[in-house]
N, C-alpha and C positions, 0 to 999 in steps of 0.2 A: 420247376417243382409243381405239382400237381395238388392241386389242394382238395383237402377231404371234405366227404360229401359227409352232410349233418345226417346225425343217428334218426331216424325216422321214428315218430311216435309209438310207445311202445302199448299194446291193448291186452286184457287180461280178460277172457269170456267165463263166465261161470254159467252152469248148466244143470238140470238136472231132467232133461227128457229128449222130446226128439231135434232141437237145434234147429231151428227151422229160420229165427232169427240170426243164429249164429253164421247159417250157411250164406243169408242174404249180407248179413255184416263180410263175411270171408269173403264172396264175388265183389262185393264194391270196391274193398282192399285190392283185388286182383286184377278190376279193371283201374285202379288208381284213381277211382273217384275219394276213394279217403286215401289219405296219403298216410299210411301207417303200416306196422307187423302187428299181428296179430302172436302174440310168444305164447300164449297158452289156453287151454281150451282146459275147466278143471270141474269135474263133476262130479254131485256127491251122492251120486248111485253109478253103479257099474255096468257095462251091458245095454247101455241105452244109447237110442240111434244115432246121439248126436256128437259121442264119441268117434261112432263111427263113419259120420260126415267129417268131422275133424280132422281125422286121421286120412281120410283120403285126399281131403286138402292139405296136407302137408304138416300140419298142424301141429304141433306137441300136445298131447291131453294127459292128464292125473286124475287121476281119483283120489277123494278124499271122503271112505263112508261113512257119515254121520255117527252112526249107529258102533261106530266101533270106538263112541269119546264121553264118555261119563256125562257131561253137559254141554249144553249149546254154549255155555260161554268158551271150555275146554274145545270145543268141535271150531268154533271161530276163530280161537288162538292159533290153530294148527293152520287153517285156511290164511290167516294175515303171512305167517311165514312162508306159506305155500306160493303165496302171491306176492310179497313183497322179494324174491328172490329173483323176479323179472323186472322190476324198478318201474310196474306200470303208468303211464300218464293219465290210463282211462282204466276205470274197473267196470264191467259190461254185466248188468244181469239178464241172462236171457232164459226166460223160463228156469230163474232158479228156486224151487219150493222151500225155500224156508226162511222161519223171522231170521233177522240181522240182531243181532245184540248191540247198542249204544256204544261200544267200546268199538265194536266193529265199522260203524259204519259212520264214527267221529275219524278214526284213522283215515277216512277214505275222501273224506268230508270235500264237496267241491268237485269230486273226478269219478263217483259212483252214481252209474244211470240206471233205471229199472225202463221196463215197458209192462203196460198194464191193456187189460182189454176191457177199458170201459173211458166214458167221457168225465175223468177225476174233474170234482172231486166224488161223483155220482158210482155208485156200486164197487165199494173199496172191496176188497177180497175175493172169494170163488165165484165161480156157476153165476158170471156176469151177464152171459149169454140169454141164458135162462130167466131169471131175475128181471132182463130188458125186455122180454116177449112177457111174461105174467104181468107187469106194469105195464104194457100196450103202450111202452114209448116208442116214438114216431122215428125216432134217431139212437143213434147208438154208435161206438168209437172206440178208438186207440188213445191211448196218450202215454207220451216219453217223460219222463220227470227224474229230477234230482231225487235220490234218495235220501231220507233225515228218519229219524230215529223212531216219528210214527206209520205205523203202517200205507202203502201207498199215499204218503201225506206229504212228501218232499214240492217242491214248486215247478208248476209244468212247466214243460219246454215248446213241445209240438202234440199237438191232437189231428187226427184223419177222424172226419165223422162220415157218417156213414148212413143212409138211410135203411129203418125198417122195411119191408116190403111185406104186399098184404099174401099169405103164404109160408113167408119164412119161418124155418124153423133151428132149432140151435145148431144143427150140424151147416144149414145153409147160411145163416146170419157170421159163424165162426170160420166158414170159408171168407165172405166178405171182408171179415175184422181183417185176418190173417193178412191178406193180401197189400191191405195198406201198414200192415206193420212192417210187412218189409221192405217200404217205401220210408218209411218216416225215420224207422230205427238207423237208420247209414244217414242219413241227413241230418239228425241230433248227434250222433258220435263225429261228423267231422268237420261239425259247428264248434264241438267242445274242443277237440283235439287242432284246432286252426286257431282255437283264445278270444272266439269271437264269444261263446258261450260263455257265463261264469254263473256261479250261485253268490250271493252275496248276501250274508243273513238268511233271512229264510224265502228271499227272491231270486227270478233268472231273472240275468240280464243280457243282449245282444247289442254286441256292437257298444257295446256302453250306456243301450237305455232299456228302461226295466222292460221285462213283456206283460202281456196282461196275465190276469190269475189262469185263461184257460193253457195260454203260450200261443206258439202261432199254432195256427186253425185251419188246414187242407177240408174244404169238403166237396164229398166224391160225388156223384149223380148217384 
């Protein structure tokens, strides 16, 4: 008798542009450095690239547009159903633009990651980039974090910092960020999806002991 091989983790990418993270999460999967399926790719604009990174990896993607739901609580309800019909172990935001509602992101609670491009808890929101050159900070970063109910406020996991250089500007600084996100983002997801990750309250913890507030810390030359 041959015995079956265990269901492989199952991951749920949410999108709303060019998937850049998405497609670094889909090669790691491919090379079996995270051992998971990736079941759905679901964005809530249409016509954007990262769809069609998706789809060329194999991918199954959905749309769900926003704009066609009376409210973001209404627009989130649709998304939980859209998403829970994969029974995902991980919910992925990768470049997804929009707030989460509490109801939303309690469901999820423990298994939803965001990436941010800035050194959390430092320049919550937009034009991080920008914002880190006008304060003439010497450093500037990524960070992977649990998502909770405040805005980029969930507890980190991993940050890539990143040095300013004297010269850069946001198109040159947003190439650097980028490139360590797609280093970090696949090594937080198959942290979590391995159980070595968990949120506990409003801390990570690894391996069973807390991390610090920044999470672990890559820094690049």
């Amino acid at each position: 008798m041959i015995a079956e091989q265990p269901e492989r983790p199952r991951i749920v990418i949410l999108i709303s542009g060019s998937g850049s993270n998405m497609q670094a999460i889909a090669e790691a999967c491919a090379r079996d450095e995270i051992d998971a399926e990736i079941c759905a790719v679901i964005s809530n604009k249409d016509g954007v690239l990262g769809l069609e990174r998706a789809q060329q990896a194999g991918i199954r993607t959905q749309v769900l547009d926003h704009k066609q739901y009376p409210s973001r609580e209404a627009f989130d309800v649709a998304m939980i159903r859209a998403i829970d019909e994969y029974a995902p172990d991980a919910v992925v935001l990768a470049g997804f633009m929009r707030i989460l509602t509490p109801d939303f992101v309690r469901h999820y609670e423990g298994r939803l990651i965001n990436i941010h491009p800035s050194l959390l808890p430092n320049y919550k929101g937009l034009h991080t980039h920008q914002r880190v050159l006008e304060a003439g900070d010497k450093q500037h970063g990524v960070t992977v974090h649990f998502v909770t109910e405040g805005l980029d406020d969930g507890p980190n996991i991993i940050q890539a910092v990143v040095p300013v250089l004297a010269g850069d500007d946001e198109d040159s600084l947003r190439v650097r960020v980028q490139q360590q996100e797609h280093i970090i983002y696949p090594i937080a997801l198959k942290w979590l999806l391995e159980g070595r990750l968990k949120m506990q309250g409003n801390k990570a913890s690894f391996d069973g002991q807390p991390l610090p507030a920044s999470g672990v810390q890559l820094v690049s030359e």
